[in-house]
ROFITOR-457490 format. One record per atom (N, C-alpha, C): residue in one letter; x, y, z. Coordinates in pm, whole numbers, plus 50000, padded with zeros to 5 digits. Atoms other than C-alpha are relative to their C-alpha. Layout:
<nodes>
AXYZ
...
</nodes>
This chain:
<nodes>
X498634995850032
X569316412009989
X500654990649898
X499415009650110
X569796379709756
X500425004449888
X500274993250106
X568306392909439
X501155013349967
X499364988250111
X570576426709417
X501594997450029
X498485004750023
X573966411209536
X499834982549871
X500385007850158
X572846384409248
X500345010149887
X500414993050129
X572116409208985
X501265005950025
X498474992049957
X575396428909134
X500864994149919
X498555006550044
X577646402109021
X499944997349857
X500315001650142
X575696394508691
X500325015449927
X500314988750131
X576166430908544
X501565004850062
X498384998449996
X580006436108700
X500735001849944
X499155002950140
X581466419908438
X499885013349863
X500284990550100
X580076448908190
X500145014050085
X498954990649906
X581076475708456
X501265005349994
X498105001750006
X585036467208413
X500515008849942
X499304993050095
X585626491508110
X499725012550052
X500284985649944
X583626518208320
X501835005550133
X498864999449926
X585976514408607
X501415003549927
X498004999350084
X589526508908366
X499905011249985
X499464990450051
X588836540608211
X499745011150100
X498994991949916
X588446561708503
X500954996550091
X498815002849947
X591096548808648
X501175005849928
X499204992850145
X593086557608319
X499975014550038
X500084984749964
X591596595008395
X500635005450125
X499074996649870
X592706593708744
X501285003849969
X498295001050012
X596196583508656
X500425012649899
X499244993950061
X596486606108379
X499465016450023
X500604987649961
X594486638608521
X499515001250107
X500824998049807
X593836631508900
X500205012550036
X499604984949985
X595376666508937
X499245010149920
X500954992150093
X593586698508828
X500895002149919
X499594995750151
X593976705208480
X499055007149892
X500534990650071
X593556729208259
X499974995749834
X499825001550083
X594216711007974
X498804997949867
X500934999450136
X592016717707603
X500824994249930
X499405011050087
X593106690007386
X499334982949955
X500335004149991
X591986665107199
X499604982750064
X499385013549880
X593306634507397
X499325002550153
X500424995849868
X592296650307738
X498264998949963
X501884998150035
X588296653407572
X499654983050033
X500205021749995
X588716612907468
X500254993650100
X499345003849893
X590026603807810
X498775003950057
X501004995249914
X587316621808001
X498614996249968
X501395009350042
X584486605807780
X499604987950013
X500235016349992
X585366571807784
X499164995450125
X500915009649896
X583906561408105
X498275004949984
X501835001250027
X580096576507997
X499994997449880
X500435007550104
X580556561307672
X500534983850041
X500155013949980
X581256528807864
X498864999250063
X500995000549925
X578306534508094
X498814996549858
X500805000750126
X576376541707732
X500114983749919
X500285015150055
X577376505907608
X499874990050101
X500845006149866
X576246494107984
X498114998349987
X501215002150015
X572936506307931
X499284987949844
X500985008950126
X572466490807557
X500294986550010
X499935015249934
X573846455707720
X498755000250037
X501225005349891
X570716458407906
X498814995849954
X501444998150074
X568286460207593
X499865013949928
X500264988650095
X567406484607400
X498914999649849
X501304998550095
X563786491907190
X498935007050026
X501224985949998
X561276516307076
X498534989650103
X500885003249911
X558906493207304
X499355008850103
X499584987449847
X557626514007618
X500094994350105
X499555001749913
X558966489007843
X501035002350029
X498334998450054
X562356503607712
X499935011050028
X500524987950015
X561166535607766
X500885009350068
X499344995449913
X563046542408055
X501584998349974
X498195004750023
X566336526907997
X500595011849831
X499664988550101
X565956551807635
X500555012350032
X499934986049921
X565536582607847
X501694998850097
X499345000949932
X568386571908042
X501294997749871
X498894997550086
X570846564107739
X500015013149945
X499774986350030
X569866601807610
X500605008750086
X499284993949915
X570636616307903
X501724999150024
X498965005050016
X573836599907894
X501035002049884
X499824992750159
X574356608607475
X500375014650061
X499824987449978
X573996645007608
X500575003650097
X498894995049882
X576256645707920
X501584993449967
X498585001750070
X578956631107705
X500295012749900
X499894990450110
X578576657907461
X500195015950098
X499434994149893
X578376679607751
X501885001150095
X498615003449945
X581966666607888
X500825005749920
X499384997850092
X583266673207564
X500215019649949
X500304985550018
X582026711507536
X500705003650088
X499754991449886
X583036720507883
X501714999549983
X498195008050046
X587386700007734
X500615022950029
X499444989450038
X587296739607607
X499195010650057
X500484992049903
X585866762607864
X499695014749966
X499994980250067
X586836799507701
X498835000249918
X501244996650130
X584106792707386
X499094992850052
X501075009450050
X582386762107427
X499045000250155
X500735001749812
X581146765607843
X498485000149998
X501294993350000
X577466779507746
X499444985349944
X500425009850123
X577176752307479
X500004986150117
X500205011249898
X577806725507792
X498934998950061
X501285003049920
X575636736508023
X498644993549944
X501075001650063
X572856736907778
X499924977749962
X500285014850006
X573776695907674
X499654991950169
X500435010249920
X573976687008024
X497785006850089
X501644998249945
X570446708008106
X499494987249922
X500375013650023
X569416684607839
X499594991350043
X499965012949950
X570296653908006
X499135002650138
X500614998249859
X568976667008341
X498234997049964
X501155002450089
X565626668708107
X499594982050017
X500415009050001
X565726635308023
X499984988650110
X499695003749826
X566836623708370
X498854997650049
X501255000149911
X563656637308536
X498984991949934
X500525009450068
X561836622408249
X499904985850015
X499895020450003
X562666583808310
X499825000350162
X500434998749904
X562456592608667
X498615001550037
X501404996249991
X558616602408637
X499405010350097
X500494989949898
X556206624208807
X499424989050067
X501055009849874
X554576591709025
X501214993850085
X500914994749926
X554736591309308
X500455015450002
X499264980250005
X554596634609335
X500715003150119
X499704997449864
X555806637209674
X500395013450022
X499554988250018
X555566672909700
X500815008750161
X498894992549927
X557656674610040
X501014998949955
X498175001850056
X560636661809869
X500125015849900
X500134991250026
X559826688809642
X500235014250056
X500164985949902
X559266717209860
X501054998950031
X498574996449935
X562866709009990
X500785003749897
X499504997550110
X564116708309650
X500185017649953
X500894983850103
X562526740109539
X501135008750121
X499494990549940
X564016757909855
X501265002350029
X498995000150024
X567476746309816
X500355003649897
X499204987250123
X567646757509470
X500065013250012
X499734988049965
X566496790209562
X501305004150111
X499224994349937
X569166795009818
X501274996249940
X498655003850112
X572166777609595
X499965009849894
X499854989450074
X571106803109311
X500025012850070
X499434986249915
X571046832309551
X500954997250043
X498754999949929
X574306823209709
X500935000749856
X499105002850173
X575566817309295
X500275012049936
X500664981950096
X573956852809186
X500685008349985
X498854991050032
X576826875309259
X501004997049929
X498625006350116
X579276856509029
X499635003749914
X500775005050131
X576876853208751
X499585016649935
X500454986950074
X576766879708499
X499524995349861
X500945006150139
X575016878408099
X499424995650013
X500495007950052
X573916852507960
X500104990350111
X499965009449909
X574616830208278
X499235001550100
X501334999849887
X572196844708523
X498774989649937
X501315010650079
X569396827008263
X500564988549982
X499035016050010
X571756798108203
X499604993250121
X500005007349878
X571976790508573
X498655001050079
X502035003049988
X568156796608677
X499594990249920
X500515009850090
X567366774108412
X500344985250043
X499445006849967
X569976747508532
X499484993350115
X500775001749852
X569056750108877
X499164996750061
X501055005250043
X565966745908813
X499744987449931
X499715013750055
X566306713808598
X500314991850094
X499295008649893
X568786698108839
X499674996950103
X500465003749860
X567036702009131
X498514992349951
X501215009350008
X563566685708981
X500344988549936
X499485012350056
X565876657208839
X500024992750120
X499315005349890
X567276654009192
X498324994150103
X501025003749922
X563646656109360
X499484989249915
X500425009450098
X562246632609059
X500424983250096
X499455012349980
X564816605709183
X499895000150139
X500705004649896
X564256608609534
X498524997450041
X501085001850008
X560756608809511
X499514984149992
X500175013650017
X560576571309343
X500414992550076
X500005011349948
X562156554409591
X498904999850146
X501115003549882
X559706543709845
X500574986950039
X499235011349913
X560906523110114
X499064988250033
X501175002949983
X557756511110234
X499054992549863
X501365003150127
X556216501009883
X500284992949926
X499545010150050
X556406467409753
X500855005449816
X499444997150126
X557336487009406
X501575003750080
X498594997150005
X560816496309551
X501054993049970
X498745006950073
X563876482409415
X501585005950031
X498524993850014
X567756488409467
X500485009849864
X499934988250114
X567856502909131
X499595018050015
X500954991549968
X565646532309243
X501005006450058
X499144995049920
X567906537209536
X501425004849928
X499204997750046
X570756538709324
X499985009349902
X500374987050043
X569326565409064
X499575011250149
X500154985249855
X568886587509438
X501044999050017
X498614996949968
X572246586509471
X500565006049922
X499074989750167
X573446593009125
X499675013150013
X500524988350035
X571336621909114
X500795009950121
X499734991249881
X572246637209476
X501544999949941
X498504996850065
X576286631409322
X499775010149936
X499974991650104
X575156648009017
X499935014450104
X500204986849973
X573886680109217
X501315005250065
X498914997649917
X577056675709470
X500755007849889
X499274994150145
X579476680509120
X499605011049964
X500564987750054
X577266705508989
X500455011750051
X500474992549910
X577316725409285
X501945009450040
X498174996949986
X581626722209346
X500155013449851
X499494994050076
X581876734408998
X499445013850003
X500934989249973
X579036762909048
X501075008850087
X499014991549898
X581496775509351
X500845001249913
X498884995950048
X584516768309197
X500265011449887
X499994988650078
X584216794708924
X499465003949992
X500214986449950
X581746818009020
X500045006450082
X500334994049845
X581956817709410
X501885004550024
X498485000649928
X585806808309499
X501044991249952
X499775012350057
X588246783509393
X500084993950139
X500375011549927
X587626754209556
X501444991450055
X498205009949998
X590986729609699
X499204991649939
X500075015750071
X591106696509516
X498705002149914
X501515006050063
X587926708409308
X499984988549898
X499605009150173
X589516687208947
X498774988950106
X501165007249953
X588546656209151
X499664995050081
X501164995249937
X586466663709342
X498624997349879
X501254998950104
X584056671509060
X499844990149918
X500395006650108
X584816644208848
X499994987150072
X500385009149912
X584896620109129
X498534995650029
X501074998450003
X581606627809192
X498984996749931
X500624998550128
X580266634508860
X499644985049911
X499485010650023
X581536598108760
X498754992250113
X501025007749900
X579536584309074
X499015001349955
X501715000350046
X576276596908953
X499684999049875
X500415007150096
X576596587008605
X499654985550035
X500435013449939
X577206552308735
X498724998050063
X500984997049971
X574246556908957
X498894997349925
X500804995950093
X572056568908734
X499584985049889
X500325010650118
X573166540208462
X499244987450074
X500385018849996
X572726508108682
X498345000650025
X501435000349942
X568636519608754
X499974993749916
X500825005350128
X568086507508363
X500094983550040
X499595017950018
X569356469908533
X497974998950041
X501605003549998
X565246453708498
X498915012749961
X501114990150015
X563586483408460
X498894994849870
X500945006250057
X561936465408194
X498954994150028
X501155008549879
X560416441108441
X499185008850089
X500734992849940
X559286469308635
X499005005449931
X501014993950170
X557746488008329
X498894987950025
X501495014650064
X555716451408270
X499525001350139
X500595004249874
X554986448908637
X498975011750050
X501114984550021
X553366485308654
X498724993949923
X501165002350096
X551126478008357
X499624989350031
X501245015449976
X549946443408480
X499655007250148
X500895000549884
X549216458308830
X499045012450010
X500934992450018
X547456485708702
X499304994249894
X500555002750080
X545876467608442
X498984990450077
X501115008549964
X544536442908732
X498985009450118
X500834988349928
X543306476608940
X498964999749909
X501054993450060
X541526490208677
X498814985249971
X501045014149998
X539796452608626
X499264999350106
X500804999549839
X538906454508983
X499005007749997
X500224991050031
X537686486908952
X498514999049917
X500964999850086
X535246477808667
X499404987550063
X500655012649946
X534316446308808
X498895003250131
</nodes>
């Protein structure tokens, strides 16, 4: 427990601007709002473009011990750009989903397919199917394929990140645990807004959703803290397998 209330207090300090600015959002949009404007867009971005200059504190290079912490600032690039699409809801809504599928993309990506754990899976798989059948009667056009697609994404982001943490396995890390959280936020958010305008409106959905949403960026960002060291620590302990191996 040393090591991650250590590392806790060392990366805090670069935290602060995440926190100020939703706090700022609270104060100035804790209430639902409908508001399209460009002040309300810049307000609602700032805290994942502070998370975004969280992750490049941490490092940042085409290396592939960086590899992960990359995948994790794209994802992040495209769920800001996402935030920003969804400011104006009447035109731009289609154009969101699609940035934050994106990010959900690169999500599962830095998350990996090792270990596969295909019960986490199998739960995954059968909760999307029943969240998109419970979604299906809202969803008309272009959004039935939108939200299959989504659904699909989100939930193998969400199984991705529970998958890696292993409790049991000297590779586990608090970081790990903390991308399984982000992610399970992310689906929570997803899921409010999914109801809130195709099922029902929701009470308190505003935030609600961005309460949430906010949690599992955070989440999500602090895995990139070492992941470098992990990256190197992979490749030297598979590099002294496969020595074994041949030996």
């Amino acid at each position: 427990m040393t090591k991650p209330l250590t590392v806790l207090k060392s990366v805090g300090p670069k935290l602060v601007p995440f926190f100020k600015t939703v706090t700022i959002f609270f104060v100035l949009f804790g209430e639902e709002s409908k508001l399209e404007s460009v002040f309300y867009c810049a307000i609602k971005c700032l805290p994942i473009i502070s998370l975004i200059i969280f992750v490049l504190l941490h490092g940042m290079s085409f290396s592939e011990y960086y590899s992960y912490s990359r995948k994790i600032l794209l994802g992040l690039i495209f769920s800001c750009l996402g935030d920003a699409f969804l400011v104006w809801k009447n035109g731009y809504f289609e154009h969101g989903i699609v940035m934050f599928a994106i990010a959900q993309v690169f999500y599962a990506a830095a998350f990996g397919f090792r270990p596969l754990n295909p019960y986490a899976g199998a739960v995954c798989a059968t909760l999307a199917a029943i969240t998109f059948g419970y979604v299906l009667p809202g969803l008309n056009g272009v959004f039935v394929y939108l939200g299959a697609l989504y659904m699909v994404l989100i939930f193998t982001m969400v199984w991705r990140a529970v998958a890696r943490v292993q409790f049991f396995d000297d590779l586990w890390t608090w970081t790990k645990l903390c991308s399984c959280f982000g992610a399970v936020f992310f689906l929570v958010s997803d899921f409010i807004i999914a109801l809130d305008i195709f099922r029902f409106q929701v009470p308190y959905s505003h935030p609600l959703i961005m309460f949430t949403y906010y949690a599992a960026q955070l989440g999500i960002s602090l895995s990139v803290v070492d992941s470098q060291v992990d990256a190197l620590l992979d490749k030297t302990r598979n590099t002294n397998q496969n020595g074994i191996i041949r030996s």
